[in-house]
N, C-alpha and C positions, 0 to 999 in steps of 0.2 A: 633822175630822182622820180621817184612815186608819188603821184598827189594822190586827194579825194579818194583814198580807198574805202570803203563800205564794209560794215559787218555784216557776214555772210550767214546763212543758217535758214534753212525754211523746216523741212522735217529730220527726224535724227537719221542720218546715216553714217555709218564708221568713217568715212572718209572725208569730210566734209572739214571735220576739223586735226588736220595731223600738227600735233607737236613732238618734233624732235628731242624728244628727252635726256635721251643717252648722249647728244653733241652737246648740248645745254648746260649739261651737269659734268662734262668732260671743264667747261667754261667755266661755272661755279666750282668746280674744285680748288681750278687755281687762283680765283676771286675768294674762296673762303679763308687761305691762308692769309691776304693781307687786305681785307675786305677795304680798312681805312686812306689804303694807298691807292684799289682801283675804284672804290664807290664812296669819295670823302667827303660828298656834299650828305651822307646820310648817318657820318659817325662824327660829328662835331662836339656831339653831346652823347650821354648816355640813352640807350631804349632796350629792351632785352626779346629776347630771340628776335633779332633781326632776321631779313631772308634775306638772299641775294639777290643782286641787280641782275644778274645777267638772265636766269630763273623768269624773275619777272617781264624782263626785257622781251624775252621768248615767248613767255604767253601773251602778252599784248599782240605781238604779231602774228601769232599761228592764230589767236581768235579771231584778226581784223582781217587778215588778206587773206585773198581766194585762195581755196585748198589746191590751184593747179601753178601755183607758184612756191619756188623755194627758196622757203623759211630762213634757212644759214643762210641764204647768201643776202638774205637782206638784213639780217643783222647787224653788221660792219658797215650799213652804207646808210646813208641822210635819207632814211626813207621818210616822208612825208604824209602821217595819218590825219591831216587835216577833218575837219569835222566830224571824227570818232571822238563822244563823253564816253568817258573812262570816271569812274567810280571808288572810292575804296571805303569803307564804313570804319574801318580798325586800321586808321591809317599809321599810326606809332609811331614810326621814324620818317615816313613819307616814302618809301621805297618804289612804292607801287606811283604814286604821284609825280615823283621826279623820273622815273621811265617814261610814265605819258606824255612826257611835257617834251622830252624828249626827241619823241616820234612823231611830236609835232598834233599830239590831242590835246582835246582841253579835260581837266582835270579836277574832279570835285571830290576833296578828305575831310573827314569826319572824327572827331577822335574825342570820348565823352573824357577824356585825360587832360586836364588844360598843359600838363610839362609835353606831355604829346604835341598836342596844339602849338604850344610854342615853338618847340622845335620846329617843327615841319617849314611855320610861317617862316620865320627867322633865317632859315635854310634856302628859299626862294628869293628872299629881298636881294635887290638887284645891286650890291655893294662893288664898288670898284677895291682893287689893291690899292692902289695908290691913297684911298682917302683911311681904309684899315691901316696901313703902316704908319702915317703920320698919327692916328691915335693911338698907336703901339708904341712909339716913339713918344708921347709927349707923358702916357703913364710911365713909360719906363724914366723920365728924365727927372717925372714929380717921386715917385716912392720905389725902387729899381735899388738903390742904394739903402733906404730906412730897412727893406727888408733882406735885402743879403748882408746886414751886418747884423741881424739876426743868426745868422748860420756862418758864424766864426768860430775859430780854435784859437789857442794862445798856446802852443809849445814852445820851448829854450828862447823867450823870450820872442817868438816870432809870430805872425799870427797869418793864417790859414783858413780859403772857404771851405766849408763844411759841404760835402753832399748829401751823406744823410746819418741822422740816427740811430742808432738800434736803441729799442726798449723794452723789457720785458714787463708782464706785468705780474704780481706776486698778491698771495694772501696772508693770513694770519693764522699758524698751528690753534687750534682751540684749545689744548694741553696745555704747551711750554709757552705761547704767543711770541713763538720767533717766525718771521722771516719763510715762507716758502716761496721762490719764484719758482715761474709756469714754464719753466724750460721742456721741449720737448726733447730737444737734443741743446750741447752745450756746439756743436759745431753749427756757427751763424751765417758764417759765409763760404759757398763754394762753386764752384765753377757750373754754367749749366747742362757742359759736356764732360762730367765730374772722369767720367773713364780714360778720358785724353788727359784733362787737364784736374791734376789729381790735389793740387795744393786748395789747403783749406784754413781758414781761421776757425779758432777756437775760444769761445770764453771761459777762462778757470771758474770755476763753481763757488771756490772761496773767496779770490780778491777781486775775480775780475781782471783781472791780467789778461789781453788777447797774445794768443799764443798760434804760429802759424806752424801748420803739419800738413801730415799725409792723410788722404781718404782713407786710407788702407791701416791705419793706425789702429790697435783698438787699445794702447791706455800710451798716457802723456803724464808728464812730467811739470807744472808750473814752475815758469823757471824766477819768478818772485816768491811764492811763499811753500813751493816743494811739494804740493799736494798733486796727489796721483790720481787720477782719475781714466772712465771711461769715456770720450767725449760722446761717442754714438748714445749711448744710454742715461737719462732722466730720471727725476724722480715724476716722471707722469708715465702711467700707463692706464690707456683708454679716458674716461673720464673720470678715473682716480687719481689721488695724488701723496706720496706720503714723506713725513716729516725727517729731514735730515738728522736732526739733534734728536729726536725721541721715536723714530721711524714708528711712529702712526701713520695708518691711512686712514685717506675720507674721499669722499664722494666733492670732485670739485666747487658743485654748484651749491652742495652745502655750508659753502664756506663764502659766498659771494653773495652776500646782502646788499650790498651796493654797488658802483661800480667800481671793479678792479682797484687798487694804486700799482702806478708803474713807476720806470725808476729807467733814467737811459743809464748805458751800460757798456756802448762801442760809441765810434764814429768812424768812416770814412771821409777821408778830405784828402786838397790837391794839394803838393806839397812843392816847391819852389819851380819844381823843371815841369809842374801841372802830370805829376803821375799819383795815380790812385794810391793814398797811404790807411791802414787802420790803427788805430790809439784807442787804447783804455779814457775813458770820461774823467776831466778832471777839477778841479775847481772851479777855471776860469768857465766850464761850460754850464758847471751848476749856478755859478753868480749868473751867467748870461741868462740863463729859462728863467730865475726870481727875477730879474728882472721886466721880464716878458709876461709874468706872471699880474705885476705890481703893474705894468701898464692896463692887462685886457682887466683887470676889477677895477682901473680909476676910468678908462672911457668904455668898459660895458660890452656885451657879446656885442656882434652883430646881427644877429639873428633873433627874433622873438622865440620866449621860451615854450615851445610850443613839445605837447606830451605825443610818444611812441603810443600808437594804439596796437592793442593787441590783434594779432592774426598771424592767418599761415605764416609768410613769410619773416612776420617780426618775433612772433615769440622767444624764437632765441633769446636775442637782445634782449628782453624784457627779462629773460629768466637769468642773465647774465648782469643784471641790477641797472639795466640803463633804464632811464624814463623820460630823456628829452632829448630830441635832435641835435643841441648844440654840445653834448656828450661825446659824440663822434671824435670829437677835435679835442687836442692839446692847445694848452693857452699860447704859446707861440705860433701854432697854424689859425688859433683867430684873430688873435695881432695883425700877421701878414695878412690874411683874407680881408679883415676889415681897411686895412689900407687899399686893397686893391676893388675893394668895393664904392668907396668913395670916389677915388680915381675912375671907374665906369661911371657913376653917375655925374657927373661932370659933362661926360663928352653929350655934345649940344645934339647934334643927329640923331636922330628917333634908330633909325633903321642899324646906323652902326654901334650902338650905344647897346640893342639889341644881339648883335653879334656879337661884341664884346661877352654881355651877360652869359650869351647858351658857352663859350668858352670858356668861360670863368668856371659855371658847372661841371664841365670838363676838369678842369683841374683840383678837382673837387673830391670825383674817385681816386683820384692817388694821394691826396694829401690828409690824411684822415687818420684816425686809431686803429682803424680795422684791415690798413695796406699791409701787404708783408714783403719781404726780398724775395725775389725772383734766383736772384746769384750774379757771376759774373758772367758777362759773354753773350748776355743776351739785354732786353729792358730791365732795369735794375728792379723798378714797384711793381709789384704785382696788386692791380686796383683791388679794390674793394667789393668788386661786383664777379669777381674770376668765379663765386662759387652764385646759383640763386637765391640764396637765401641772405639775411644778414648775420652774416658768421663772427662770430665774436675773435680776433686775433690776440693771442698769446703775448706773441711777440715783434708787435709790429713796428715799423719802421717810418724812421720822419725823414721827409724828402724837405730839402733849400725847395721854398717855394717858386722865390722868381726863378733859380735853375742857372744852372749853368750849361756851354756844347754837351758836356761830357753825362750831363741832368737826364732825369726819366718821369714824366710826366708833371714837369714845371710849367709854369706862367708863360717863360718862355718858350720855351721847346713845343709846347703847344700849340702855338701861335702859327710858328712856322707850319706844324704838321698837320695841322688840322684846319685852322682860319685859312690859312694863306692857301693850304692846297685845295679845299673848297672852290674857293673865291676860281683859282687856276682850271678846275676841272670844267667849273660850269662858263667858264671865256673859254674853255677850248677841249669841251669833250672827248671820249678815248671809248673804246673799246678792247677785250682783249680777246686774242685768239692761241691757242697751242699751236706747239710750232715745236718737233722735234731736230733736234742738232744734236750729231753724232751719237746718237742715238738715247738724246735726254730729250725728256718732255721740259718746254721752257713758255714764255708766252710771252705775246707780240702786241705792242698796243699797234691799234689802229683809231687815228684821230678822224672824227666825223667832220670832216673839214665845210667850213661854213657855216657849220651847227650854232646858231644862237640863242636857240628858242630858252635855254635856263636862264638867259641875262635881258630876257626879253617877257617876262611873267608879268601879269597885271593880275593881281587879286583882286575878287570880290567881296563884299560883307554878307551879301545874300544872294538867293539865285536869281534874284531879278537883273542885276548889276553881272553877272554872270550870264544870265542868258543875252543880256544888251551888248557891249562890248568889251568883256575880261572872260581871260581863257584859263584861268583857275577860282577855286570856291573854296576856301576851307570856313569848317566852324569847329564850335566847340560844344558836344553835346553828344544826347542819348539819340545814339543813329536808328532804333527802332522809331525815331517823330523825325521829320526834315520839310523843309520845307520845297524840296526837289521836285517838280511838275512830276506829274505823271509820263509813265512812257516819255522819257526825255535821256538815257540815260542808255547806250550803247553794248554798255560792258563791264560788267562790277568783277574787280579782282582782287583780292584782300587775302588777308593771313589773322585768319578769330583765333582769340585767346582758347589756348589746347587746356580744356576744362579746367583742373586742379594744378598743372605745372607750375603756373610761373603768375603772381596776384603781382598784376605789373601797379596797380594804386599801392598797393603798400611801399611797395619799391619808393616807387618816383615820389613819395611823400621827402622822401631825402634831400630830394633836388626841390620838391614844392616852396620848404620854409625860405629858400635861398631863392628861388623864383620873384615869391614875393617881395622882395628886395628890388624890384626890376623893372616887372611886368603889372601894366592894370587893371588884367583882366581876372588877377589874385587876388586881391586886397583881402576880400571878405568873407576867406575861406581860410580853414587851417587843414585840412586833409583836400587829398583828391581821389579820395572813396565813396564811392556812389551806391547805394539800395539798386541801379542799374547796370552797374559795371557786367559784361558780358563773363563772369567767372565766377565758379563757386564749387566747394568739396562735395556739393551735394548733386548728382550728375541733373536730377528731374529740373533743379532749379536753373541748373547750368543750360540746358535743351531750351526752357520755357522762356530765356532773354535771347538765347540765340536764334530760337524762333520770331522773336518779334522781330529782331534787325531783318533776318534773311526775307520775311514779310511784305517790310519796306521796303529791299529791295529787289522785291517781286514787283510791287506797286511802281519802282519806276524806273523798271529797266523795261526795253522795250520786248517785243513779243519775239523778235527773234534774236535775240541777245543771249549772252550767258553769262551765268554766274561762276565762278574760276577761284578757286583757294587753294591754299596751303593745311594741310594737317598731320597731322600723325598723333599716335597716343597708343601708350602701354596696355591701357586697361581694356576688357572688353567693354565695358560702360560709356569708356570714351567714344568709342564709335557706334554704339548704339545709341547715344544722346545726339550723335551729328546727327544719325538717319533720322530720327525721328523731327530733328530740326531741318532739315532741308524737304521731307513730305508732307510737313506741317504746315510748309511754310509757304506752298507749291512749285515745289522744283522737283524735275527727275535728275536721277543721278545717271551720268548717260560713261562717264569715260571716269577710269584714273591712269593716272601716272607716277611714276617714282622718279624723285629728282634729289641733286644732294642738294642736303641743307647743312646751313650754320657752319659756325668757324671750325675748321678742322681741329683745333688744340684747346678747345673751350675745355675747363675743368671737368665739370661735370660731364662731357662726354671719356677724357682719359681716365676716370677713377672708376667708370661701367664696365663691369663684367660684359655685359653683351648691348654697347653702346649704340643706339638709332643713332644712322646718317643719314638719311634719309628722310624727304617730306613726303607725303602722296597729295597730287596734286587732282583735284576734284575738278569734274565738269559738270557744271548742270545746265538743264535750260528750263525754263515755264514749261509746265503741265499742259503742253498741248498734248495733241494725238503723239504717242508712243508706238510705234512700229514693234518693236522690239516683243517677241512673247517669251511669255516664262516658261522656262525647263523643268525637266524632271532631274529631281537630286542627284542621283548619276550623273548625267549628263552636263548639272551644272559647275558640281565638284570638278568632273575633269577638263570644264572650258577654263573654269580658275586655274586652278593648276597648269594649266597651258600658255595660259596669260602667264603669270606670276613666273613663272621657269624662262620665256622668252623674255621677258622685261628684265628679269634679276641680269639673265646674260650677256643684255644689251648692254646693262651699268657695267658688270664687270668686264667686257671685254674694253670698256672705255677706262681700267684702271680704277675704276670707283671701287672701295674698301666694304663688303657689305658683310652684316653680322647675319647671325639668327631673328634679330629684332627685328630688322630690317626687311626680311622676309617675313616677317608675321606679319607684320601693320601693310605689307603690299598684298599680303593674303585675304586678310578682314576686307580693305578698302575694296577690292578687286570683287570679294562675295557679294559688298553691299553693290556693287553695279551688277552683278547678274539679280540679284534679288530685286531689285529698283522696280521690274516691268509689274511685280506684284502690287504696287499702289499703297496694299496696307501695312503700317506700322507692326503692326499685332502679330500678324503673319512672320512679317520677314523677321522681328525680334526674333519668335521663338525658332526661324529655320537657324538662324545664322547663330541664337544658343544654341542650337543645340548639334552643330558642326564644328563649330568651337570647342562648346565643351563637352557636351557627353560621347562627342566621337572625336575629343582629344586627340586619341591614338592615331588615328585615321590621319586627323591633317597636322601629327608631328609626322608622320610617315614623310608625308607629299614635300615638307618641310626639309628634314632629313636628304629626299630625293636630288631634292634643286643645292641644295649646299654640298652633298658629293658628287656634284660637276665637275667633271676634269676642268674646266676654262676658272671655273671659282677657285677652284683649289690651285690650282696655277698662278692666278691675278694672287693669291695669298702669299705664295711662294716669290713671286715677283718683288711685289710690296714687303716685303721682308717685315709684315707685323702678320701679329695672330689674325685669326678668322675672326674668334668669338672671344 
């Protein structure tokens, strides 16, 4: 084992700091597929664009041990970074925290987000299984039963748990005032390998009758009331919609003054021998919801009624007639929620009573107005957060809370997959490694045997208590102010909100109302929107918060330390708001690198034309003396492009999927480090506009160049998906 290793670094020299990118991202490939199965102490709860553990794992090490040791091979073993402060200002999920802690650093997170904050803490508390299971056990034994007789059926006399609902939601003709539901297609349920497995449910458009066919079908027969129809085809197209009895069209949203009425419509449930059955909705289900109805108006939401504020990420919603968080839900999922919120607060234990909660939130994305079906053959809900935004669903689906084995994102099943595998990971850490068998890439845990440091965290309140004896610090705040000594401070490695993408306070405003239920560090707040939040559409404003943080820490990383992140961004703006945040701020930008990011099957990356996989990972260090002189445009053009072509080929010969995008943002990133030795902002803006853009042509060329690589074009061919 390695102890006492030191951070290394006195003046810039390319070799000083090697990080293996292309093996790294070889690692995070197969971590991005099931991120929650190899990194589960950091998906408990919801955070959005998480990074990978293994990514980060990586740079911890390549920044902290001597550049004449290697990297891979310490990855998989109990290396020991004792007395390396590790840093993260935008700590989110904790990602970057729980690797330090790991490697045996101490670890200080910061996150002006208090549902951040919570999480992180929450995630470190030092919980045994055995005390988690008997509180799992005593909720399930008090309200387990009040709420799965919530999600009952009554057929031929017999009666049946329900797993989930379908419900669609519909408006009102302005003409004739009948009746339009928001079908996109009338086929609800189908397989989610639809080409093998071709059978599908169908709802009749008239009575509702579920009707089971072919994919391949395109007109069906009702075999209740004889109506013909197309099931592929809806009366929605685009965000039009037009009337069946008087075929008017209107513009959806002008028909949506308030919010939606929905109406369920299907159910699936397990039927004697527990095989998945689907039924038309029938009396006994409509008595059961008025009754659930009649309960949550006599004891009351649980949640205070607190208003959707307007912003990037909420508008939708707003323009889809919501105006309050407890909208989200149908009155059956606050029944159950409100049962199982009382039952948490019960349990006496501060620390588990706390896990319970960030769980509870968990269950929270799938049980909403806005989940939809996934299909069969895979997880059945598809959460709520599958797209960034808050997407208003059509036709979304009510999952049995508490859940059943056969359940996709219940009470229970969560429990097991997320609490319990947490709890398991951090008593007995894993790594994992690719490992080809017969000629399949597969992966290999390897458990860091002895590893205790995650069940062995002592938190601080402050860095005095922190610098005395506790080997973590988190707080809850604008990381541009800390109270961090000076020069105390090793190695800041983080991942800053990527300008306008992704307004994570809006988001987590979701989870905040229900926070508040819990946590006492809430009470006295209704949003977790901050005039400081490091994000904003406006790029100058986005630069000028992101210059303060990077500022601070400037101020208290040490002189030979470095600064290490995560970015990527479409825009040219986006990366001209970093440069001018990181020379503002005093750092040179001395190295990047491309590494895969994020889950391979996120929505919003499979609906992109030309989807980034890609992060580029930044180095900086303090403005000391730079070695480094600046080129002539010729000569720098083609050092990029030289970079940029050997780094793209490293990913792709490791099997990594890279687009056009993906090549751009490693092109820009790569400029802004030849540009770096220049100092001024002023400068490098207008070189790197005007290589971008008014010489376009030029680096689509170089672009062009590195994508008709035989090895790219191969890994393409390989991968059996498009390029771009």
């Amino acid at each position: 084992m390695m102890t006492q290793q030191k951070i290394i670094n006195t003046n810039y020299n390319k070799d000083e700091l090697f990080f293996p990118f292309d093996i790294f991202s070889e690692i995070a490939e197969i971590e991005s597929w099931r991120k929650e199965i190899y990194r589960p102490i950091y998906h408990t709860h919801k955070w959005w664009a998480q990074r990978l553990g293994s990514i980060f794992r990586g740079l911890i090490l390549s920044s902290a041990l001597p550049h004449n040791i290697d990297i891979y091979s310490q990855y998989s073993k109990d290396t020991d970074l004792k007395g390396i402060v590790v840093y993260d200002p935008f700590m989110g999920s904790g990602t970057t925290i729980g690797e330090a802690i790991k490697l045996g650093c101490s670890a200080i997170g910061r996150d002006i987000n208090p549902v951040a904050y919570n999480i992180v803490k929450t995630s470190l508390l030092n919980n045994q299984k055995n005390e988690c299971l008997k509180a799992f056990h005593e909720i399930e034994a008090n309200v387990s039963d009040d709420i799965k007789n919530l999600y009952k059926t009554k057929i031929d006399n017999q009666y049946f748990e329900v797993l989930y609902y379908f419900w669609v939601k519909f408006v009102e003709c302005p003409d004739c005032s009948s009746e339009i539901d928001l079908f996109s297609s009338y086929i609800f349920s189908k397989h989610a390998y639809s080409k093998k497995h071709s059978k599908v449910n169908i709802v009749c458009p008239k009575c509702y009758e579920i009707i089971e066919s072919d994919i391949n079908i395109d007109i069906v027969k009702c075999h209740c009331c004889n109506h013909k129809f197309n099931p592929h085809v809806a009366k929605i197209e685009s965000s039009k919609i037009s009337c069946e009895k008087c075929n008017k069209k209107f513009k959806i949203l002008d028909l949506v003054k308030n919010v939606p009425k929905q109406k369920m419509y299907a159910k699936m449930y397990l039927d004697e021998n527990g095989n998945k059955k689907y039924s038309k909705i029938n009396e006994y289900d409509l008595k059961l919801y008025e009754e659930c109805k009649k309960k949550i108006d006599k004891i009351g939401i649980p949640i205070a009624k607190i208003e959707i504020k307007n912003g990037y990420n909420t508008k939708q919603v707003l323009n889809y007639g919501y105006k309050y968080w407890h909208e989200f839900f149908n009155e059956r999922q606050l029944l159950s929620l409100n049962y199982l919120v009382n039952e948490i607060n019960k349990i006496k234990n501060d620390n588990i009573r706390d896990a319970f909660a960030i769980l509870f939130c968990g269950v929270l994305e799938f049980n909403n107005t806005f989940a939809s079906f996934k299909g069969e053959g895979t997880g059945a809900v598809r959460h709520m957060f599958s797209n960034h935004i808050l997407k208003p669903e059509r036709t979304p689906i009510e999952a049995n809370v508490w859940g059943t084995p056969k359940s996709s994102g219940s009470f229970s099943t969560l429990f097991k997959s997320r609490l319990i595998k947490s709890i398991e990971y951090k008593e007995n850490p894993f790594e994992i490694k690719p490992q080809i068998i017969n000629n399949i890439k597969k992966s290999e845990k390897i458990y860091l045997l002895n590893n205790k440091k995650l069940m062995n965290v002592k938190i601080a309140n402050n860095f005095k208590e922190f610098n005395h004896n506790k080997n973590v610090y988190l707080s809850c705040g604008d990381s541009s102010k800390t109270d961090i000594n000076d020069k105390t401070v090793d190695l800041v490695v983080t991942d800053p909100p990527f300008f306008d993408n992704v307004h994570y306070s809006e988001l987590a405003d979701f989870f905040f109302v229900w926070h508040k239920l819990f946590f006492k560090n809430v009470n006295n707040t209704t949003t977790t929107r901050s005039i400081n939040e490091v994000q904003d559409t406006e790029h100058t404003k986005f630069s000028c918060k992101l210059t303060n943080v990077f500022k601070e820490c400037n101020r208290v990383l040490k002189d030979n330390g470095f600064l290490v992140f995560s970015y990527h961004h479409s825009k040219q703006e986006g990366w001209l708001s970093l440069a001018e945040s990181i020379i503002n701020s005093g750092f040179n930008l001395i190295k990047c690198f491309p590494v895969k990011s994020e889950l391979s099957v996120a929505t919003p990356k499979l609906q992109a034309k030309n989807p980034i996989n890609t992060d580029i990972i930044m180095i900086c260090q303090k403005s000391i003396e730079d070695f480094r002189k600046p080129k002539p445009i010729t000569e720098l053009i083609i050092s990029v492009k030289n970079d940029v072509d050997q780094k793209i080929n490293k990913l792709v010969e490791k099997n990594i999927i890279i687009s056009k995008n993906d090549i751009q943002i490693l092109f820009n990133a790569q400029l802004l480090v030849e540009l770096a030795p220049l100092k001024s902002f002023d400068v490098i803006s207008k070189i790197f506009t005007d290589i971008i853009t008014n010489n376009k042509t030029f680096s689509d060329n170089i672009i062009e160049n590195i994508i008709n690589n035989p090895i790219i074009l191969k890994t393409a061919e390989t991968n059996q998906l498009p390029l771009f």
